[in-house]
C-alpha positions as CSV (number, residue, x, y, z in Angstrom):
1,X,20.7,-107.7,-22.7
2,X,21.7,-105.4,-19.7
3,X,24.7,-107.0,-18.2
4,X,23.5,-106.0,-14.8
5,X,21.3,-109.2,-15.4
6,X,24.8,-111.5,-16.1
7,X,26.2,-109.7,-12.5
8,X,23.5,-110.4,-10.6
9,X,23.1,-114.2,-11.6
10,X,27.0,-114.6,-11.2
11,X,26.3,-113.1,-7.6
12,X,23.4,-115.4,-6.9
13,X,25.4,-118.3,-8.0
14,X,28.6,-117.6,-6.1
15,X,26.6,-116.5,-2.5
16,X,24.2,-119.3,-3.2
17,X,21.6,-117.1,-1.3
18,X,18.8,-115.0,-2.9
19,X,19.0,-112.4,0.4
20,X,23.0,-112.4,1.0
21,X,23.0,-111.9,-3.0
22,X,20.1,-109.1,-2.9
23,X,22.1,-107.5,-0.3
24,X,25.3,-107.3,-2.0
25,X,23.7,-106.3,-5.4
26,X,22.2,-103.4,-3.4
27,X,18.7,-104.6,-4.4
28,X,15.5,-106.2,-2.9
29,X,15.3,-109.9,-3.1
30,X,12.2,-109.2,-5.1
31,X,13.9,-107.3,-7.5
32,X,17.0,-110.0,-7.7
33,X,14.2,-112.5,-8.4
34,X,12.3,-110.9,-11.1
35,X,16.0,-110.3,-12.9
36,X,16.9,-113.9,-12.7
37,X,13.2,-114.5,-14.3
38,X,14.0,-112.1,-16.6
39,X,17.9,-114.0,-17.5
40,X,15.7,-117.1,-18.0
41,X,13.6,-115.9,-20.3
42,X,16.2,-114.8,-22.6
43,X,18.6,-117.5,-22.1
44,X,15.1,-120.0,-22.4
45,X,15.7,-122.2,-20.0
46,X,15.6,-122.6,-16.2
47,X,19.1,-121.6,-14.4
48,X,17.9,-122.7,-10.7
49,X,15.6,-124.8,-8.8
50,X,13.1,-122.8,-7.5
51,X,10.7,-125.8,-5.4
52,X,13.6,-127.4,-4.0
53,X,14.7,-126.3,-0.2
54,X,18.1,-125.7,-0.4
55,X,19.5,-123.2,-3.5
56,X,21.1,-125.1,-6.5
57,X,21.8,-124.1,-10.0
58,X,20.3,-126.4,-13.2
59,X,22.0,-128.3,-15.0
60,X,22.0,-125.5,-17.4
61,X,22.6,-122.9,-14.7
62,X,26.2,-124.3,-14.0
63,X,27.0,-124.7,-18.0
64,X,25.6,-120.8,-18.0
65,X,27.2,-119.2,-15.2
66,X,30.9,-120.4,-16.4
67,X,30.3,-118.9,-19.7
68,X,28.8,-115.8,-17.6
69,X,31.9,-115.0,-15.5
70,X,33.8,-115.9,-18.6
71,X,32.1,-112.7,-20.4
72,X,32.1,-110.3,-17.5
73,X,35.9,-110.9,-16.8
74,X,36.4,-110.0,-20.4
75,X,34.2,-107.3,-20.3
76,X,36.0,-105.9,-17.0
77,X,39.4,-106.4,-18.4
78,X,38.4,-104.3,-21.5
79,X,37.1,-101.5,-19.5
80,X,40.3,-101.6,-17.2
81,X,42.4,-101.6,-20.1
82,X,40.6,-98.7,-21.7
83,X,40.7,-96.6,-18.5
84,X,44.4,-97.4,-18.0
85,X,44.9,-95.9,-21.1
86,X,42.7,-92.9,-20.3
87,X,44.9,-92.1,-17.5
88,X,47.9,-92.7,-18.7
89,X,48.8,-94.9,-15.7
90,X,52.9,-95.2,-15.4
91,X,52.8,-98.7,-14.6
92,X,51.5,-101.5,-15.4
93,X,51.7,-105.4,-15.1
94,X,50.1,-108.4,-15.1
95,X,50.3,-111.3,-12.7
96,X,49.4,-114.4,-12.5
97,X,48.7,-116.3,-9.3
98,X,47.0,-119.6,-8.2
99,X,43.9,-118.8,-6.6
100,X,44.7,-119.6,-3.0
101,X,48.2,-117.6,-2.9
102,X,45.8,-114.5,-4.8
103,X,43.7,-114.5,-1.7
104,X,47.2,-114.7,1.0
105,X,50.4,-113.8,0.2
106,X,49.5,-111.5,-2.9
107,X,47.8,-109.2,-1.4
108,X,51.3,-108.3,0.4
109,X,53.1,-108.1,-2.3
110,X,50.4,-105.9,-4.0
111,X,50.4,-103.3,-0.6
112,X,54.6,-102.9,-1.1
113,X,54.3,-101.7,-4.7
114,X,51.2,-100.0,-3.9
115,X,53.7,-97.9,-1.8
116,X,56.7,-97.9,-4.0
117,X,54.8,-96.8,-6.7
118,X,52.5,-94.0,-7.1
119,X,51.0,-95.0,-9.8
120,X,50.3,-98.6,-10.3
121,X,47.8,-101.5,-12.4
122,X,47.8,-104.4,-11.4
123,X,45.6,-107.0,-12.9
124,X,45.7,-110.5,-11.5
125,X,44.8,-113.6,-13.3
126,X,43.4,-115.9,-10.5
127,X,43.7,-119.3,-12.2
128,X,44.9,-122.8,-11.3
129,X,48.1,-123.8,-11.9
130,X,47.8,-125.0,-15.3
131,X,46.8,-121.9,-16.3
132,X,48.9,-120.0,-14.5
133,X,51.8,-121.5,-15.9
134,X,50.3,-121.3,-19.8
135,X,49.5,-117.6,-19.4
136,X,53.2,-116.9,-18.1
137,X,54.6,-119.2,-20.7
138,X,53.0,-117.7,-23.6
139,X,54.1,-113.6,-22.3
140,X,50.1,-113.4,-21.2
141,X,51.0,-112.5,-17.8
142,X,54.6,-110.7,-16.4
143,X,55.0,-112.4,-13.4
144,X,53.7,-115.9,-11.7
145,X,53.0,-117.2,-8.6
146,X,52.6,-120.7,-7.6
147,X,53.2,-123.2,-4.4
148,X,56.0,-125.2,-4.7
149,X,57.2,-128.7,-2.9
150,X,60.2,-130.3,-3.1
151,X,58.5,-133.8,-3.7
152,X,56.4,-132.6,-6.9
153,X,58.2,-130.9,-10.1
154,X,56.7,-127.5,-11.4
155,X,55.5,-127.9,-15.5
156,X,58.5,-124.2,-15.6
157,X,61.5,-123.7,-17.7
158,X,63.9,-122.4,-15.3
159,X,66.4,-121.9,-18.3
160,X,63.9,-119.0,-19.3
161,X,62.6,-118.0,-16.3
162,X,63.6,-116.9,-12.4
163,X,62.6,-117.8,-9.2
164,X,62.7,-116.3,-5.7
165,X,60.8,-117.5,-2.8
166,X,58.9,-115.4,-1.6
167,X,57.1,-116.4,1.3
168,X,55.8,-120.3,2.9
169,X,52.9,-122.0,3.2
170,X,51.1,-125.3,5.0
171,X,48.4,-127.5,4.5
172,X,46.9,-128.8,7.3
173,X,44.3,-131.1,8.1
174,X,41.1,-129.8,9.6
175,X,37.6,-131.0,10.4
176,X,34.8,-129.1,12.6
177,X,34.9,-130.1,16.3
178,X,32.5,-132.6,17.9
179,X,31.1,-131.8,21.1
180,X,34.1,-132.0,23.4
181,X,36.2,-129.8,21.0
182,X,38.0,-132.9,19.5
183,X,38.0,-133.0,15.8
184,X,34.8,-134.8,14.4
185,X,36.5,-136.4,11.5
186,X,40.3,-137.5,12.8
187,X,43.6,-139.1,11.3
188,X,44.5,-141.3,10.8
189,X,41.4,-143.2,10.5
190,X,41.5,-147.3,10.3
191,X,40.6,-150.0,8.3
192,X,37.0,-150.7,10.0
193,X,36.4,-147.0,10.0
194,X,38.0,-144.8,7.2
195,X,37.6,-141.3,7.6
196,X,35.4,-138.8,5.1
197,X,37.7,-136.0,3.4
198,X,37.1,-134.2,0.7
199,X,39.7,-134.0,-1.4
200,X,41.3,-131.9,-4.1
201,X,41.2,-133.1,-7.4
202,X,44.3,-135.6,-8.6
203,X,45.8,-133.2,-11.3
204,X,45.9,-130.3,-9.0
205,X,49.6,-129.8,-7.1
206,X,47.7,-129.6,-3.9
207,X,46.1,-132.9,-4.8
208,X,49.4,-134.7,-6.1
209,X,51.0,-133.4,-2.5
210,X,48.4,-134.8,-0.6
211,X,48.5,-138.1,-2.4
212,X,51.9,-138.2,-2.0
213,X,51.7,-137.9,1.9
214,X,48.9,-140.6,2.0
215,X,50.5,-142.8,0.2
216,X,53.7,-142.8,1.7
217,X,55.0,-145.5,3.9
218,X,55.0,-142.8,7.1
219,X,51.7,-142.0,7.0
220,X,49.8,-144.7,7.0
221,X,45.9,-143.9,7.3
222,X,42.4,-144.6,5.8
223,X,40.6,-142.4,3.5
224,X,37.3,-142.1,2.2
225,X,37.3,-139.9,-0.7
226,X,33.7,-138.4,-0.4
227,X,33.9,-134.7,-2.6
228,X,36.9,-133.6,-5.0
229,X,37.3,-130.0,-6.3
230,X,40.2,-128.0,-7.2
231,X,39.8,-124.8,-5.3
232,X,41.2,-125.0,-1.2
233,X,37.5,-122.2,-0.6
234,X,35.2,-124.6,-1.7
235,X,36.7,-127.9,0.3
236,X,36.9,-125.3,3.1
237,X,33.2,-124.8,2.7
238,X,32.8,-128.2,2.7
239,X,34.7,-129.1,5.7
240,X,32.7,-126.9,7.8
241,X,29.8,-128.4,6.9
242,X,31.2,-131.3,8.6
243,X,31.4,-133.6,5.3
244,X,35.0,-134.3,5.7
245,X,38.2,-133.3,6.9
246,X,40.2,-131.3,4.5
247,X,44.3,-130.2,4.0
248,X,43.7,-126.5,4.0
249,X,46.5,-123.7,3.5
250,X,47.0,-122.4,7.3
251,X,46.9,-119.0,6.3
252,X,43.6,-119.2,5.0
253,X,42.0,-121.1,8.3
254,X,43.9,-119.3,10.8
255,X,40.8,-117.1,12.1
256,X,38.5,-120.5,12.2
257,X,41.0,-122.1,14.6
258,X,41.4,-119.3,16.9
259,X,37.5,-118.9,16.9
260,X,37.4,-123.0,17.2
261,X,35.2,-123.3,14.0
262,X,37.3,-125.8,12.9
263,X,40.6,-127.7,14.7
264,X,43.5,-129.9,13.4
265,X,42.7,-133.5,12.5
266,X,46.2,-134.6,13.1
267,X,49.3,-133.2,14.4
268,X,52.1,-131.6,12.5
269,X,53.7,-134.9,11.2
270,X,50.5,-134.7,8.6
271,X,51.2,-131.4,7.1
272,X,52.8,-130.3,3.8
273,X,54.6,-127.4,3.5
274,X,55.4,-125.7,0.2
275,X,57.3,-122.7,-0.7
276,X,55.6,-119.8,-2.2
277,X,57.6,-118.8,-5.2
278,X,57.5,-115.5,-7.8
279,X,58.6,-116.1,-11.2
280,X,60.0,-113.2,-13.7
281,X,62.0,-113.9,-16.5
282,X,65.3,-113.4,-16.3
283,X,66.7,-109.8,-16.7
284,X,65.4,-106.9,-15.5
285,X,65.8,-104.4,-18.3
286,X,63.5,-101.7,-17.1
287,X,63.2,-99.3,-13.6
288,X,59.6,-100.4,-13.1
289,X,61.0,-104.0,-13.3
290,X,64.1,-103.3,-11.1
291,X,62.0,-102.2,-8.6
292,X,59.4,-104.8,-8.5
293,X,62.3,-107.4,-8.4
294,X,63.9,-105.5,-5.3
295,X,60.5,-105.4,-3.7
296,X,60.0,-109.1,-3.9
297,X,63.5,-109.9,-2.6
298,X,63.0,-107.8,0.2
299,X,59.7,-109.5,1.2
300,X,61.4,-112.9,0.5
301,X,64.5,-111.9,2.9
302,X,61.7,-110.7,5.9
303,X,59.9,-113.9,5.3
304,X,62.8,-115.8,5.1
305,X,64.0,-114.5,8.9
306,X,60.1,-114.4,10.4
């Protein structure tokens, strides 16, 4: 099977649009459709609804396009590893970082060693926290980043590893405006009328921090759990839709506020704020890793005075 067919169904799944998804695959949405046809036919089964209005995967499309992405990540990873090889690349390292922080704050951190090294790999594990955490544990991945909150403990062994913090982030509660501008979906909501939000899931830190807020005696409010996932882009998604307000990381919603796509839900006393943290393990035995520890404390101290 040509794994051109496994890209562009991954793409199709992801944009959730046959012409956004033709467009990006550098194809005609002819040609996207005859290769899904084509993915169907040797899976044997149907991977989307074609009758229905709006674009949804089968049942068997979801279960499918995991395993998919599963494959081409390994697929990528073994081509990057082979060309790293090929040429002879000085440095290398791998990092792990929850998904939200890999889309912010990493990419920073990336752009400084970017510039203090000529010659650098980095390959970043996008995961959830969880993961994160198991990959760093078991030596899978040399460094780790993760959110951190004083009110929630971190599943990490600081007798192994280090910590710095290297930067700060907020959630804050959004919702897409009503007519006047005001937000359409407000805290804190009452007991006649509870307010929609779409939440993050319960195991997820983002989800234990928001609970904790909620739950708390100073923030007394009225929720109506209508959508849970684990992943701040898809709840953002959502909350523009207007299905819900949502506690999204600042950074990530900054250009929707100034362009007034979407507007706090309640003042400041409702955010969270966590610290973003880098973990290493504890000595820095190498030039490569003396210099990528500098780096980080540098950006931390900056940060730290912004």
């Amino acid at each position: 099977m040509d794994i051109k067919l496994l890209e562009d169904f991954a793409c199709l799944a992801r944009l959730e649009n046959f012409t956004t998804a033709s467009l990006e695959r550098n194809i005609t949405q002819s040609a996207l459709s005859r290769r899904i046809k084509a993915l169907e036919d040797w899976v044997g089964a149907k991977l989307i609804y074609r009758d229905s209005k709006n674009f949804d995967l089968t049942q068997e499309g979801r279960v499918f396009v995991t395993e998919a992405e599963a494959i081409l990540r390994a697929l990528y990873n073994a081509r990057e590893a082979v060309g790293t090889l090929h040429k002879k690349q000085e440095v290398e390292i791998v990092v792990a970082a929850q998904n939200s922080i890999a889309q912010t704050l990493f990419l920073e951190w990336a752009k400084r060693l970017e510039a203090k090294f000529e010659n650098i790999y980095i390959r970043l594990l996008s995961e959830k926290l969880a993961d994160c955490v198991e990959l760093f544990n078991q030596a899978k991945a040399d460094y780790l980043f993760c959110y951190a909150n004083d009110a929630l403990s971190l599943p990490i062994d600081v007798k192994k590893f280090s910590g710095t913090t290297i930067g700060y982030e907020s959630l804050v509660p959004v919702s897409i405006p009503d007519q006047n501008g005001k937000p359409k979906h407000a805290l804190p909501g009452s007991s006649t009328k509870a307010v929609p939000y779409v939440a993050y899931a319960h195991d997820s830190l983002f989800g234990q921090a928001v609970n904790h807020l909620i739950i708390s005696k100073t923030h007394t409010c009225s929720l109506q759990r209508r959508i849970e996932n684990a992943y701040s882009h898809t709840l953002k998604s959502m909350a523009k839709e207007g299905l819900g307000l949502a506690w999204l990381p600042e950074s990530a919603i900054q250009e929707d506020l100034e362009q007034g796509t979407l507007c706090r839900a309640g003042d400041k006393h409702w955010d969270i704020d966590f610290e973003v943290k880098l973990f290493y393990r504890h000595t820095a035995a190498t030039k490569t890793e003396l210099a990528i520890q500098e780096t980080s404390l540098e950006m931390a101290r900056q940060n730290a005075n912004a």
